[in-house]
Chimera marker file (.cmm) of the C-alpha trace (Angstrom):
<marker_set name="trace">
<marker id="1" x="1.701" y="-0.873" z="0.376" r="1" g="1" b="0" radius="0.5"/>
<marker id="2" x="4.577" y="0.785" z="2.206" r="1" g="1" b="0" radius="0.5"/>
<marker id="3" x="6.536" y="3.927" z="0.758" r="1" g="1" b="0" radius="0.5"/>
<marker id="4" x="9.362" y="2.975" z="-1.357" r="1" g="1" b="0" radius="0.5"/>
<marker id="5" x="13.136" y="4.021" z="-0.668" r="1" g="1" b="0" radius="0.5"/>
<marker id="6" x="13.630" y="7.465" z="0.788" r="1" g="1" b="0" radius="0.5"/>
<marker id="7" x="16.271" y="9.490" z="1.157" r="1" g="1" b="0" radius="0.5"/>
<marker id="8" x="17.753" y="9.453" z="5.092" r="1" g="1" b="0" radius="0.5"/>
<marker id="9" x="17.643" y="12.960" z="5.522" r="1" g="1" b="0" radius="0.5"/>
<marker id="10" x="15.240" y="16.058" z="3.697" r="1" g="1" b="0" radius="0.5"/>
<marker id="11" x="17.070" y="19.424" z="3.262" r="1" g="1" b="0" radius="0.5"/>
<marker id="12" x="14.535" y="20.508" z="5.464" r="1" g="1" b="0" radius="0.5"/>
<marker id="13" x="15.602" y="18.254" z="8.174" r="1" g="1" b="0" radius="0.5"/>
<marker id="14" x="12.084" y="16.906" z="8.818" r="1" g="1" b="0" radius="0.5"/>
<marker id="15" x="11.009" y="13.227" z="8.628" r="1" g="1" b="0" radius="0.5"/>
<marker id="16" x="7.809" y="13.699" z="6.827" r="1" g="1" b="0" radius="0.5"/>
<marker id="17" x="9.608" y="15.797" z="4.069" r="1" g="1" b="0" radius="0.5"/>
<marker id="18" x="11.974" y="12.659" z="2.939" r="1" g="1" b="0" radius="0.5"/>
<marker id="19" x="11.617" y="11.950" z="-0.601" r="1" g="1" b="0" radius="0.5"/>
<marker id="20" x="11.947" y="8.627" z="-2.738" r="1" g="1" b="0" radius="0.5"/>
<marker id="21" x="15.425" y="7.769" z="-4.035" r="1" g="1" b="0" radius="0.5"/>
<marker id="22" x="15.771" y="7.414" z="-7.394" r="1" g="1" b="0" radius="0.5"/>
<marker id="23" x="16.176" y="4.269" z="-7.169" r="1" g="1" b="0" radius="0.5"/>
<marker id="24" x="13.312" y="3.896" z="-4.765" r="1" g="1" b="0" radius="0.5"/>
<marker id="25" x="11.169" y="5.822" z="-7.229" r="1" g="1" b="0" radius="0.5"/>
<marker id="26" x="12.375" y="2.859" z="-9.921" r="1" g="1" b="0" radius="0.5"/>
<marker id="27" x="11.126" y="0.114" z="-7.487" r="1" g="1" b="0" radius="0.5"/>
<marker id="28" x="7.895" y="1.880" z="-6.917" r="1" g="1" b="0" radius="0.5"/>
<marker id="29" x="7.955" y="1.665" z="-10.830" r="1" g="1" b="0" radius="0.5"/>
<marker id="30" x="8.864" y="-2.094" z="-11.110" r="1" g="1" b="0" radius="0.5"/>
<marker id="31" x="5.997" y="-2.693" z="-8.220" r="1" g="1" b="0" radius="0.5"/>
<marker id="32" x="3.558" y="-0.786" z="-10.385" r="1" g="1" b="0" radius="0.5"/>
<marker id="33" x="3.855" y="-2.208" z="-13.461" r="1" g="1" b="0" radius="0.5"/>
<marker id="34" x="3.854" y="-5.868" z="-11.860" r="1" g="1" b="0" radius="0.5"/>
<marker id="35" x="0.248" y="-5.176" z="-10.461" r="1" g="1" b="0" radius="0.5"/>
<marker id="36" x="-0.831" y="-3.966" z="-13.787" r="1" g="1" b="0" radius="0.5"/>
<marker id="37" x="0.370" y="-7.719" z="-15.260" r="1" g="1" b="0" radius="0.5"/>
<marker id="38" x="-1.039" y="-9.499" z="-12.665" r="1" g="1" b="0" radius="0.5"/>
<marker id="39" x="-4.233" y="-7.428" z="-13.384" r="1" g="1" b="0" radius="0.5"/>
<marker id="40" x="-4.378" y="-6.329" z="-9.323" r="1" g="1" b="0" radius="0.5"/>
<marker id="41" x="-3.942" y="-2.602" z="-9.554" r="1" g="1" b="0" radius="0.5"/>
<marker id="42" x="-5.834" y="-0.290" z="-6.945" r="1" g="1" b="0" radius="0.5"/>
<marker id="43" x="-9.371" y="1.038" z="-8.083" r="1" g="1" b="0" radius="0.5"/>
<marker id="44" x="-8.137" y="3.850" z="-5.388" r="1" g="1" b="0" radius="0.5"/>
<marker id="45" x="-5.404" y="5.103" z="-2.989" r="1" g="1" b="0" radius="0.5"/>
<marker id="46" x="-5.426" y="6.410" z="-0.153" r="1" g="1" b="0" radius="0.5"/>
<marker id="47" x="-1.984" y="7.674" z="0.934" r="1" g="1" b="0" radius="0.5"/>
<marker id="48" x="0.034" y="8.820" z="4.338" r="1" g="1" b="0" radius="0.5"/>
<marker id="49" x="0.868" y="12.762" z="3.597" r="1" g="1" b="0" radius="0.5"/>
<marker id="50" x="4.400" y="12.316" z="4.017" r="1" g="1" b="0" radius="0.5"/>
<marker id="51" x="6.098" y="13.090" z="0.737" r="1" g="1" b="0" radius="0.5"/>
<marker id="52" x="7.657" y="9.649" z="0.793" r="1" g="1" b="0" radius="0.5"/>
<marker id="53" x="3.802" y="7.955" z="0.709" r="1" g="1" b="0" radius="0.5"/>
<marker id="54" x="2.787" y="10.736" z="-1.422" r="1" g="1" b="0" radius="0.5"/>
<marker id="55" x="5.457" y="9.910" z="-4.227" r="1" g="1" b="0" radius="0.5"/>
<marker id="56" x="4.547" y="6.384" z="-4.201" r="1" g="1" b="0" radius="0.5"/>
<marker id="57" x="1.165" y="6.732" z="-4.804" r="1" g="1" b="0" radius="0.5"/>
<marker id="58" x="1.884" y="8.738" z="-7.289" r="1" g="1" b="0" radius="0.5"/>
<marker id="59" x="3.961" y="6.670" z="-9.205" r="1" g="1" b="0" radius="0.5"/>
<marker id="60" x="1.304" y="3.533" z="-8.633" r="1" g="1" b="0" radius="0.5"/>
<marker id="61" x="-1.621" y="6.276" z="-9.754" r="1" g="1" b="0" radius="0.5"/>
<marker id="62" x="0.416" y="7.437" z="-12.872" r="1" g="1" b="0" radius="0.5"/>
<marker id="63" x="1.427" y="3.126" z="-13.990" r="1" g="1" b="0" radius="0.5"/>
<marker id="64" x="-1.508" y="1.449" z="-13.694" r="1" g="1" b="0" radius="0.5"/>
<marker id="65" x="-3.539" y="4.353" z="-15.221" r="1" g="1" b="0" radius="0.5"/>
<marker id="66" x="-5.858" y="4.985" z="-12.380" r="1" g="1" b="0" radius="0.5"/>
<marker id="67" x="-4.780" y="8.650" z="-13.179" r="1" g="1" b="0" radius="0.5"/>
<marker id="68" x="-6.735" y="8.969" z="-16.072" r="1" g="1" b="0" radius="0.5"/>
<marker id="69" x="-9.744" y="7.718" z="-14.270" r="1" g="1" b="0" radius="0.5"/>
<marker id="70" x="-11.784" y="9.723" z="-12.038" r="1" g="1" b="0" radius="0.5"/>
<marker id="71" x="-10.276" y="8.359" z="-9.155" r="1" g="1" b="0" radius="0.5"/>
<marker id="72" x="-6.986" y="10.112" z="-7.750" r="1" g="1" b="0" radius="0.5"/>
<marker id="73" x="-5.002" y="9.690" z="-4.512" r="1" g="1" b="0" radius="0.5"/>
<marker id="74" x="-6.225" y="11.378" z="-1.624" r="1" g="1" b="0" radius="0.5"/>
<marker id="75" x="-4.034" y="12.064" z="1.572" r="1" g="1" b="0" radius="0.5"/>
<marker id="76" x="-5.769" y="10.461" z="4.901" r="1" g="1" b="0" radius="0.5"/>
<marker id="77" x="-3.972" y="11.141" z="8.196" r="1" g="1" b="0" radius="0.5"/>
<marker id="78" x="-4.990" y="8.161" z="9.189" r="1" g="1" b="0" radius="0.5"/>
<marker id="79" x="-2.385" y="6.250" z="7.487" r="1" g="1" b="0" radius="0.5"/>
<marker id="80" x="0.448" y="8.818" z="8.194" r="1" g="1" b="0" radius="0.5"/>
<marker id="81" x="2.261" y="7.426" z="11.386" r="1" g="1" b="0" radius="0.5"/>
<marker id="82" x="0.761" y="7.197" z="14.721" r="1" g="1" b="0" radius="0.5"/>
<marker id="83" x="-2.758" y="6.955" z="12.670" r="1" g="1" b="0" radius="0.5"/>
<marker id="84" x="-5.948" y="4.370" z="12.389" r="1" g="1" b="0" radius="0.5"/>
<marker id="85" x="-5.527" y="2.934" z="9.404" r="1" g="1" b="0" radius="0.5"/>
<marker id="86" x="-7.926" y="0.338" z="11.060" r="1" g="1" b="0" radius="0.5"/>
<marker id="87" x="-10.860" y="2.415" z="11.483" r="1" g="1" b="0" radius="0.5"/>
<marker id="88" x="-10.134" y="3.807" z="7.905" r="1" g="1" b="0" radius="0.5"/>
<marker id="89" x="-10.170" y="-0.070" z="6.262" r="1" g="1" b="0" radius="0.5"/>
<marker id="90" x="-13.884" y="-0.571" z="8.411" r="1" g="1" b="0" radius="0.5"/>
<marker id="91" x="-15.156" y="2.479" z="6.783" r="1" g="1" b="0" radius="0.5"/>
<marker id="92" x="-14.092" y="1.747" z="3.248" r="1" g="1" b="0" radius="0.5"/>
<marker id="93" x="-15.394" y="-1.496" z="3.430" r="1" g="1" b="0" radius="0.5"/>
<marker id="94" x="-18.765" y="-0.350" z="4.920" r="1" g="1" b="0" radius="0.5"/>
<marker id="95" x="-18.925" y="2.376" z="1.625" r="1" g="1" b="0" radius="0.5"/>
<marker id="96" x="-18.483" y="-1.057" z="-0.255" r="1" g="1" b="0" radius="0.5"/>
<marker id="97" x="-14.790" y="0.338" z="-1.172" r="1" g="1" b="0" radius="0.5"/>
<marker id="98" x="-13.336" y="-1.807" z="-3.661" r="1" g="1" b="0" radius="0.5"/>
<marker id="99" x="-9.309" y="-2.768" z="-4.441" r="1" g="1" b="0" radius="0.5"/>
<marker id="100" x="-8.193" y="0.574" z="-2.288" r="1" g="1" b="0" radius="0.5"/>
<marker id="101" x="-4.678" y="0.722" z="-1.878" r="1" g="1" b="0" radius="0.5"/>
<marker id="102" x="-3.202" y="2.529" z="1.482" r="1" g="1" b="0" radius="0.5"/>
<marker id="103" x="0.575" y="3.661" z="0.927" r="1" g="1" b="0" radius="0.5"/>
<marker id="104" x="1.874" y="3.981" z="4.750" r="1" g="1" b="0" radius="0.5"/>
<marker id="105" x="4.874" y="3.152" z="6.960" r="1" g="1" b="0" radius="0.5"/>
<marker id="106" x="6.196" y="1.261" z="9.232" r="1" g="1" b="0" radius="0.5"/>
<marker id="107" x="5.705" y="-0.279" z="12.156" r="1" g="1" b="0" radius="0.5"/>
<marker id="108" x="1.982" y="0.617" z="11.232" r="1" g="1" b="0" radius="0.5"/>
<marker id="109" x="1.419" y="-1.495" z="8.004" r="1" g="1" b="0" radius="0.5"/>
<marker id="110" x="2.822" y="-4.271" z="9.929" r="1" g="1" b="0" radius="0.5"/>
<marker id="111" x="-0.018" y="-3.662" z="13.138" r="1" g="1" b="0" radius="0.5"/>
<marker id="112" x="-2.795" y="-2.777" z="10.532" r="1" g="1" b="0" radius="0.5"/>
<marker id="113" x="-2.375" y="-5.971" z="8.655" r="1" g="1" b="0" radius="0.5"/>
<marker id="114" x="-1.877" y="-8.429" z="12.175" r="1" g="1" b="0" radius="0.5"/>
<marker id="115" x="-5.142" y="-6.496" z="13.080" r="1" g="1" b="0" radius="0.5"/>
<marker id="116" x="-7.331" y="-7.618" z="10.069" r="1" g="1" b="0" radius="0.5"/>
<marker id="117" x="-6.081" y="-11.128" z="9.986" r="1" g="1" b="0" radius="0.5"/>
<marker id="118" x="-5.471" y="-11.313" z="13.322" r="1" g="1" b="0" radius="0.5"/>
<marker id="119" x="-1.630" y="-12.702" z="12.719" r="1" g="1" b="0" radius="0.5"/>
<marker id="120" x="1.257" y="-10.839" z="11.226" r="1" g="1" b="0" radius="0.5"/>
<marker id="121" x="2.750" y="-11.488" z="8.443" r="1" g="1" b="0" radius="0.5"/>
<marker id="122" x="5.791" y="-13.982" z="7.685" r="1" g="1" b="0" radius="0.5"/>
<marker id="123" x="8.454" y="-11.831" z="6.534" r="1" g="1" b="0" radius="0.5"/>
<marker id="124" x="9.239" y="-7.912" z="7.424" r="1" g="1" b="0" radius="0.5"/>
<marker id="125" x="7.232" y="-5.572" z="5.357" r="1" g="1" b="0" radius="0.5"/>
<marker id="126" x="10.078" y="-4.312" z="3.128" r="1" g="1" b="0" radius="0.5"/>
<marker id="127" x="9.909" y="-1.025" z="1.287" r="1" g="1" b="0" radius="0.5"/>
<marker id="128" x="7.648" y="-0.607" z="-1.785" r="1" g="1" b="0" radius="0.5"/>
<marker id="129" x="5.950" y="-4.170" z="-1.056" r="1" g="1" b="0" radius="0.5"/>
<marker id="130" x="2.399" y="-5.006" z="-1.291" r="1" g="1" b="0" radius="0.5"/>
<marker id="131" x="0.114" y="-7.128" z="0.755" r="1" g="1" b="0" radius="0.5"/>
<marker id="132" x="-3.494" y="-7.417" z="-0.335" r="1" g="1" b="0" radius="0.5"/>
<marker id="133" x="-5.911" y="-8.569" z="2.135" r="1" g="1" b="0" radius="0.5"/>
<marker id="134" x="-9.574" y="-9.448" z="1.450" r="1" g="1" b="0" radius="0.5"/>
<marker id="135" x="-11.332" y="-7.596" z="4.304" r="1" g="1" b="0" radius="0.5"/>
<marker id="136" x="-14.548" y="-8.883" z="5.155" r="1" g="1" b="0" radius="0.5"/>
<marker id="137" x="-17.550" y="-6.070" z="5.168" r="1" g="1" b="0" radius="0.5"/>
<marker id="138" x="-20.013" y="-7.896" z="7.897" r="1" g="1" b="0" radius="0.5"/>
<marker id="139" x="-16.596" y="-7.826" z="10.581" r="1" g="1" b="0" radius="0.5"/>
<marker id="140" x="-15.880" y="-11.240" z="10.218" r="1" g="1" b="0" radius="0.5"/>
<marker id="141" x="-12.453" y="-12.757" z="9.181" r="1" g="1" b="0" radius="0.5"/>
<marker id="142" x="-10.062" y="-11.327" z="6.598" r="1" g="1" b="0" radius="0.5"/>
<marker id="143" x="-7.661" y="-13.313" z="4.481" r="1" g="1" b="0" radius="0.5"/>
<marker id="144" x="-4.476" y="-13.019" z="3.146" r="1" g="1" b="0" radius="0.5"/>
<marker id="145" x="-4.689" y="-12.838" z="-1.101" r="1" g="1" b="0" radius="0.5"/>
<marker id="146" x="-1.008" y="-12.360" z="-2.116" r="1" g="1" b="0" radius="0.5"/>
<marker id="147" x="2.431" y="-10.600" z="-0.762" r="1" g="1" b="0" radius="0.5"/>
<marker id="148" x="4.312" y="-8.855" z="-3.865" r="1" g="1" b="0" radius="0.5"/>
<marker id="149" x="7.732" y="-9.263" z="-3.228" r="1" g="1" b="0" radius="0.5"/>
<marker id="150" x="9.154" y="-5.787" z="-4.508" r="1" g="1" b="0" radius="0.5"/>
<marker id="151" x="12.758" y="-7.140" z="-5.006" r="1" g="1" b="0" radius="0.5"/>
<marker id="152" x="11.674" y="-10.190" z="-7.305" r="1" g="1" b="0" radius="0.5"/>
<marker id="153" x="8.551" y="-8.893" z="-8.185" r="1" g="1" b="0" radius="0.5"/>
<marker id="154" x="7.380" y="-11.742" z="-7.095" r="1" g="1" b="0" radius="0.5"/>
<marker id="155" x="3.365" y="-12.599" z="-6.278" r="1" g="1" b="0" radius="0.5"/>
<marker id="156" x="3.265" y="-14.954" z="-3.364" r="1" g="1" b="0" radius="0.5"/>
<marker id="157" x="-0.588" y="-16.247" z="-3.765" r="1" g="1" b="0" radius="0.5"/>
<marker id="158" x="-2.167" y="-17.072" z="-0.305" r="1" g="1" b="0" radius="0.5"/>
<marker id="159" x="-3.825" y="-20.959" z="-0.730" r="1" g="1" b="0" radius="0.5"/>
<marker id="160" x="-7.090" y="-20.762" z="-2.114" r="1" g="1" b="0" radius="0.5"/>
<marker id="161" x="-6.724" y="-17.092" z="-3.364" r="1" g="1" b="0" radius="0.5"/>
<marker id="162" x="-5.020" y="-17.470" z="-6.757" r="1" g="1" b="0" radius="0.5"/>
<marker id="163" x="-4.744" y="-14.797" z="-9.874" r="1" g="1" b="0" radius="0.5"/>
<marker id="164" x="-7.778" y="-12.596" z="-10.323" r="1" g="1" b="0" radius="0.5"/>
<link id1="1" id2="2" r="1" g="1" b="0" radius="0.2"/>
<link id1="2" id2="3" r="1" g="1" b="0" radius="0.2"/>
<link id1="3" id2="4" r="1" g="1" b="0" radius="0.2"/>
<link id1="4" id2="5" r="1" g="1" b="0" radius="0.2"/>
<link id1="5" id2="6" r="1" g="1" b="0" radius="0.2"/>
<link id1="6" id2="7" r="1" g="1" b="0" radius="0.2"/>
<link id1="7" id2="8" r="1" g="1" b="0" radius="0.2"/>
<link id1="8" id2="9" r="1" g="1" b="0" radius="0.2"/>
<link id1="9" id2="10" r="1" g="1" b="0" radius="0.2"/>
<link id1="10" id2="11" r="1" g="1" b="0" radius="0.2"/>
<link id1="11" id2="12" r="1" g="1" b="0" radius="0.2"/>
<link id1="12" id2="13" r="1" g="1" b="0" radius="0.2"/>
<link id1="13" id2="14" r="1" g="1" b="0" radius="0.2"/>
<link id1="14" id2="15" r="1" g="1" b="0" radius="0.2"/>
<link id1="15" id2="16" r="1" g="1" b="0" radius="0.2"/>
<link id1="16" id2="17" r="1" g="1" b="0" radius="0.2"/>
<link id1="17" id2="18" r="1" g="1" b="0" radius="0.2"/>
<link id1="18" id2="19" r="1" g="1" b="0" radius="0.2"/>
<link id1="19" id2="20" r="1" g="1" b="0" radius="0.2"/>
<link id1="20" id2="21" r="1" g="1" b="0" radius="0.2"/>
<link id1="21" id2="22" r="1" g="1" b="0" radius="0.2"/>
<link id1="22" id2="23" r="1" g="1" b="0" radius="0.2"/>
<link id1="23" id2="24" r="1" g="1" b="0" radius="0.2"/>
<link id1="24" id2="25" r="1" g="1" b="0" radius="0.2"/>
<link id1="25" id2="26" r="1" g="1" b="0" radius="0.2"/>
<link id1="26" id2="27" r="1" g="1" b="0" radius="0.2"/>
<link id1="27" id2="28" r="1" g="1" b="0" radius="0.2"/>
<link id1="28" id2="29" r="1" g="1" b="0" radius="0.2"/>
<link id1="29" id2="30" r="1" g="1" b="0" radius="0.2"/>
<link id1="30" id2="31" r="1" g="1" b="0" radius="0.2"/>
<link id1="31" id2="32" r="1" g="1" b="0" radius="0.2"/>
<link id1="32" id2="33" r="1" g="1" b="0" radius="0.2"/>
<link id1="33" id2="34" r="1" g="1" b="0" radius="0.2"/>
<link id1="34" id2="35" r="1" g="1" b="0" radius="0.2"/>
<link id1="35" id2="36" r="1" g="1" b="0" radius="0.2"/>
<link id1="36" id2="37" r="1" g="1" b="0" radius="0.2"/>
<link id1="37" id2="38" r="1" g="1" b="0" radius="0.2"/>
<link id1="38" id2="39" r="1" g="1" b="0" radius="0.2"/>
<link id1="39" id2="40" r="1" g="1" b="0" radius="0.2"/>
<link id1="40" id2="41" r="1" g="1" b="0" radius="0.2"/>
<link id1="41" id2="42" r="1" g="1" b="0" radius="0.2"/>
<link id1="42" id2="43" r="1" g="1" b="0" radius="0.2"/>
<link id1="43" id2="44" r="1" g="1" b="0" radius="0.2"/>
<link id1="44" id2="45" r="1" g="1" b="0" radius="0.2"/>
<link id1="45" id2="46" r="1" g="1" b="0" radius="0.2"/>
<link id1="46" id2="47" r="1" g="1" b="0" radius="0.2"/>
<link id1="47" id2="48" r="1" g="1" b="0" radius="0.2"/>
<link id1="48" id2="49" r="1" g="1" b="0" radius="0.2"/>
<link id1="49" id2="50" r="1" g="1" b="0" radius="0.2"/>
<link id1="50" id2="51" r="1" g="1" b="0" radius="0.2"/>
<link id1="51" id2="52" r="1" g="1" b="0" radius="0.2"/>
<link id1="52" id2="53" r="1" g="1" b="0" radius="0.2"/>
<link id1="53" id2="54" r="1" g="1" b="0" radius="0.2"/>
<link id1="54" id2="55" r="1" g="1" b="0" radius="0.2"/>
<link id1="55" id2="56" r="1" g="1" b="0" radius="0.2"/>
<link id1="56" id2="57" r="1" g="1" b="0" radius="0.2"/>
<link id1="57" id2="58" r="1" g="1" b="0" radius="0.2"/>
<link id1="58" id2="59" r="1" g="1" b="0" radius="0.2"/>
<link id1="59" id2="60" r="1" g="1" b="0" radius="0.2"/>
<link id1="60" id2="61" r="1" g="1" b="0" radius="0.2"/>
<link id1="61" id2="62" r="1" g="1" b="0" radius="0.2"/>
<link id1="62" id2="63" r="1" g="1" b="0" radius="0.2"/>
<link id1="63" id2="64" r="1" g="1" b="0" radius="0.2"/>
<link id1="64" id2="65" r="1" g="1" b="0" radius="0.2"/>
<link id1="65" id2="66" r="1" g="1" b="0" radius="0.2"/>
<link id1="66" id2="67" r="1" g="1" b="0" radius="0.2"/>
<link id1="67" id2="68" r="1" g="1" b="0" radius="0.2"/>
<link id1="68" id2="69" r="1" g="1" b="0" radius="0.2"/>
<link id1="69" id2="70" r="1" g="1" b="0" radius="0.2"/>
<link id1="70" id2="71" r="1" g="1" b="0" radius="0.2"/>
<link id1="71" id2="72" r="1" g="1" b="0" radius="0.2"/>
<link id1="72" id2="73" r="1" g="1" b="0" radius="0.2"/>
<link id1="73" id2="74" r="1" g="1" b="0" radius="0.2"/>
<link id1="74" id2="75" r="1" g="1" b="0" radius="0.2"/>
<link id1="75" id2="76" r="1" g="1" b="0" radius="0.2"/>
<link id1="76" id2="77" r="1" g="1" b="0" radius="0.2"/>
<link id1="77" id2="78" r="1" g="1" b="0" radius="0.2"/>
<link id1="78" id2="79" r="1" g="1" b="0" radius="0.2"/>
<link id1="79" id2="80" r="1" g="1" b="0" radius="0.2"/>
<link id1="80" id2="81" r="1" g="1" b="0" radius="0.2"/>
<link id1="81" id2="82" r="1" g="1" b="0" radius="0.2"/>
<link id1="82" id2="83" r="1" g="1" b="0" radius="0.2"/>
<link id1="83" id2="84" r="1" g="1" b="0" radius="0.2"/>
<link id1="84" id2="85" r="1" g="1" b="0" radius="0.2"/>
<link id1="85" id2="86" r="1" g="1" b="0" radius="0.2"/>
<link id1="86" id2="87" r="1" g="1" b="0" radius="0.2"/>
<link id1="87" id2="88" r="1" g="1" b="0" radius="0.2"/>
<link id1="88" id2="89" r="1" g="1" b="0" radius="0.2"/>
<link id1="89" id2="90" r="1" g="1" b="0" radius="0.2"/>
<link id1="90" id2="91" r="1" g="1" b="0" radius="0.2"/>
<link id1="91" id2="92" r="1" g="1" b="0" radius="0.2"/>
<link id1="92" id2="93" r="1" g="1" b="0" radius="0.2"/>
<link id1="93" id2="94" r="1" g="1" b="0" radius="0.2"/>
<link id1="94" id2="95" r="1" g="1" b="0" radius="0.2"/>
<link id1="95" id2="96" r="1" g="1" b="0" radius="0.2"/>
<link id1="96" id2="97" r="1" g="1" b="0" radius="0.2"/>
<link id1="97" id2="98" r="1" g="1" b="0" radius="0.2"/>
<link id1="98" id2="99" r="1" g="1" b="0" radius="0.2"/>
<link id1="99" id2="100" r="1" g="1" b="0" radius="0.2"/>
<link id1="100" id2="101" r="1" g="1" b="0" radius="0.2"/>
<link id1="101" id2="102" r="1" g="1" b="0" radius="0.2"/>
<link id1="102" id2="103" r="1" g="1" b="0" radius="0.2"/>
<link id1="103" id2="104" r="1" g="1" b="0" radius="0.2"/>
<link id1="104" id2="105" r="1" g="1" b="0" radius="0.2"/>
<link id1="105" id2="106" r="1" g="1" b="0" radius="0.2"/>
<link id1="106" id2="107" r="1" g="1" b="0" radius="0.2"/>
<link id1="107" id2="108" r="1" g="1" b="0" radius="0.2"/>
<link id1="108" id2="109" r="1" g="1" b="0" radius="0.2"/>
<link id1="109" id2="110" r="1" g="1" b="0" radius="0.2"/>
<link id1="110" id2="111" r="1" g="1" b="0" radius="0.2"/>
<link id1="111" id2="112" r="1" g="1" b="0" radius="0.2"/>
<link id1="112" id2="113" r="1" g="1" b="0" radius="0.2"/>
<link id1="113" id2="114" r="1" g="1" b="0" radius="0.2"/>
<link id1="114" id2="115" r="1" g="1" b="0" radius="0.2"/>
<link id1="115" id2="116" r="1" g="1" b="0" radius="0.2"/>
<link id1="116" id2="117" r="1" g="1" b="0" radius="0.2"/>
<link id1="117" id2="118" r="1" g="1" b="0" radius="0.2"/>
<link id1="118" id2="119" r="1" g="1" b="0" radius="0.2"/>
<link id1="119" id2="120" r="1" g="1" b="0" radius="0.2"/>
<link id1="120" id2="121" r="1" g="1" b="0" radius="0.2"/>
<link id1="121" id2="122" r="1" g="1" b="0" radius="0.2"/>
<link id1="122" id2="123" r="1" g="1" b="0" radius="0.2"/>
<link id1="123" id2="124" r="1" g="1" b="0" radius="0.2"/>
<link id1="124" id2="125" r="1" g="1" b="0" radius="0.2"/>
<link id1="125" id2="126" r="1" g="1" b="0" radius="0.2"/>
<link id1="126" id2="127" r="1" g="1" b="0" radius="0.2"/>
<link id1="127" id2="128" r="1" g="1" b="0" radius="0.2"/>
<link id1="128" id2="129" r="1" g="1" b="0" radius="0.2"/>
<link id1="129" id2="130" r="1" g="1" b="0" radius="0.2"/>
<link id1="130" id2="131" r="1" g="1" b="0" radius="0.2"/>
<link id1="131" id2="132" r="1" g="1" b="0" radius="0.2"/>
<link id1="132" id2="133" r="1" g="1" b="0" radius="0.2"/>
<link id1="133" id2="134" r="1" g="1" b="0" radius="0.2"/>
<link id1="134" id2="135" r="1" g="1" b="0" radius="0.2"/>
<link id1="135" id2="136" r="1" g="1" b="0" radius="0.2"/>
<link id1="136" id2="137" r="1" g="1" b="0" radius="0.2"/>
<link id1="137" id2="138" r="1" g="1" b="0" radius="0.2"/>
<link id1="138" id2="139" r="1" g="1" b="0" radius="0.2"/>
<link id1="139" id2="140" r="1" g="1" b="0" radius="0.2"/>
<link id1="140" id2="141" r="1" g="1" b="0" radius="0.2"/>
<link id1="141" id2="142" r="1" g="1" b="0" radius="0.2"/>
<link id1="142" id2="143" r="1" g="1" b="0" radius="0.2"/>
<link id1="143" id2="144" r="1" g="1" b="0" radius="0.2"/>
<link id1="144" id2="145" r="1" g="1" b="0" radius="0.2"/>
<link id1="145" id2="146" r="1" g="1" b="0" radius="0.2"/>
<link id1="146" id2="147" r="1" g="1" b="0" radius="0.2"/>
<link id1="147" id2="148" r="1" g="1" b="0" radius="0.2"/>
<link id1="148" id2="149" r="1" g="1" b="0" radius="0.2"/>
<link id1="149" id2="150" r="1" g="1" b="0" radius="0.2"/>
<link id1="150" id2="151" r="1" g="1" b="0" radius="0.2"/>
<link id1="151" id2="152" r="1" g="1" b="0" radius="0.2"/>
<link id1="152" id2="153" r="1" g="1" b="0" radius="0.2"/>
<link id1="153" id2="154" r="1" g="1" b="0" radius="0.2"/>
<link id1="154" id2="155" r="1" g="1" b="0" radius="0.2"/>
<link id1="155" id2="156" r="1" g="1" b="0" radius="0.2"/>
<link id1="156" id2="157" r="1" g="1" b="0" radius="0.2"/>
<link id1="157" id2="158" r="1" g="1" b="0" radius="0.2"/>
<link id1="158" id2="159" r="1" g="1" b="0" radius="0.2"/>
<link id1="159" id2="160" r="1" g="1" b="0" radius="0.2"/>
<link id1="160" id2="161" r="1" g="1" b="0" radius="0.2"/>
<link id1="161" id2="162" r="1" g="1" b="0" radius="0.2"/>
<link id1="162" id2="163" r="1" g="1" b="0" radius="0.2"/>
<link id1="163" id2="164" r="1" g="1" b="0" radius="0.2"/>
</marker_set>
């Protein structure tokens, strides 16, 4: 998933201290509670620490109730920018990782995702939207499951994935 809206500038003048809009906050929201429908919220997230990330994952955590699980978000430099969010999916999926969410930015959602299926995607990876990708765990080929559109809220199925 990437960050929702942020703010353009932090009072502290650095990048990684922009927070969410409050309208981005209300997309993040909106995302949220469309997962929950669709019964496709994350088992766990794994977030960027920029504030931005942070907040988002917050606001998925806090919606679909993964909060009140034992599971909580925990801040991986890997997906922060510059990172290997790559070598981070391998070693989730070797633990057997299940439905992990990463909350990142861009351009390196866009490179993590044309690395695992080995194409990019379609359409730019706008703010707050989700693309879930069944990574294989012996190395082999990943698939596309569904794009979540977060302005129509929206879940474009990949053929052959369907709900569930």
């Amino acid at each position: 998933m990437r960050h929702g809206p942020a703010e353009e500038a932090a009072e502290s003048g650095l990048d990684e201290d922009r927070a969410l809009t409050p309208s981005g906050r209300e997309r993040v929201r909106n995302v949220a509670k469309a997962l929950l429908d669709a019964h496709e919220q994350p088992a766990c997230i794994f977030t960027s620490p920029l504030v931005r990330a942070a907040q988002t994952a917050e606001i998925i955590a806090l919606i679909t109730h993964l909060s009140e699980k034992a599971a909580t978000v925990e801040a991986r430099r890997e997906i922060a920018p510059g990172g290997s969010g790559v070598g981070l999916v391998r070693r989730l999926t070797s633990e057997r990782r299940r439905r992990a969410m990463l909350v990142g930015h861009e351009p390196d959602l866009s490179e993590l995702v044309s690395s695992l299926l080995g194409k990019g995607l379609q359409q730019p990876f706008e703010k707050a939207m989700v693309v879930c990708i069944r990574v294989s765990p012996a190395g082999g080929h990943s698939r596309l499951r569904f794009v979540l559109d977060p302005k129509t809220l929206h879940l474009d199925w990949a053929p052959g994935s369907g709900p569930g």
